[in-house]
N, C-alpha and C positions, 0 to 999 in steps of 0.2 A: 092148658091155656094160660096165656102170661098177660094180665094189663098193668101196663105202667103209666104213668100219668108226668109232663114233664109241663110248667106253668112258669110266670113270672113272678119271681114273690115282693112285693112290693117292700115288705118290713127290711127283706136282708140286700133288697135292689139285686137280685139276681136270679138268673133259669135254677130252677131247680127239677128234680125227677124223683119218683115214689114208684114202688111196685107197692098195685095196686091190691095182686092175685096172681096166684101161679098153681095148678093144679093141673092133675091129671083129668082128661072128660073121657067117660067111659058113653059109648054108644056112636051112633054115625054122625059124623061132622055137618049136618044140613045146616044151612043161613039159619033157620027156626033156633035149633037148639044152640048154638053160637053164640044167635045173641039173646034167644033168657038168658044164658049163664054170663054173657057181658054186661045185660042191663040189671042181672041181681047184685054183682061188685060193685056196679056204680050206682046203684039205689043205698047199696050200703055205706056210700062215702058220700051221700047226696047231692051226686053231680052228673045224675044221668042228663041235664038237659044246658050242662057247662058246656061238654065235649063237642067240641067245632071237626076234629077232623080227627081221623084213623090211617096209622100209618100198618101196610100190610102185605101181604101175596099177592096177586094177582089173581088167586082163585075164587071162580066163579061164585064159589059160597061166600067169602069173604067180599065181594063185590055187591053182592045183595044185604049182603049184612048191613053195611055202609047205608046204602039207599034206604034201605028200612027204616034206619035210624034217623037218616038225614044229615049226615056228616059227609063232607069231604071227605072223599080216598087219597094216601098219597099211595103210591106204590113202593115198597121198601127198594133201592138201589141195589143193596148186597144181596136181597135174595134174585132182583131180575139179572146182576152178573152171573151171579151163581147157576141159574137155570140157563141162560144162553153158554157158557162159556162148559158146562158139564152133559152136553148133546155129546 
């Protein structure tokens, strides 16, 4: 799993972006296990209750994730090309 985190930085007046966590997750992919392992990252950069919105798959686990959380979904462009255009 990869979170990266992209904000406005006021000091340098510009977007910037941070990988947050990038790790391999051994065991089944449910919403549950997802997001412990999203909400332990962002406890550990203490901004589990910064994050406004999740950019992601379409997959149904990762669409509960989202709601769990309470963030906005957006749905990643390059992976819905990538699944329509690889039928």
């Amino acid at each position: 799993m990869a979170a990266t985190s992209h904000y406005w930085n006021p000091k340098s007046d510009g977007l910037e972006s941070t990988v947050l966590d990038c790790h391999r997750m051994k065991g089944s992919y449910t919403a549950d296990f997802i997001r412990q392992e999203l909400e332990k990252t962002l406890q550990e950069y203490n901004i589990r209750y910064e994050v406004l919105t999740s950019v992601t798959d379409n997959g149904s686990n990762m669409m509960k994730v989202a709601q769990d959380m309470g963030v906005v979904l957006i749905y990643c462009p390059a992976h819905l090309l990538n699944t329509r255009f690889s039928m």
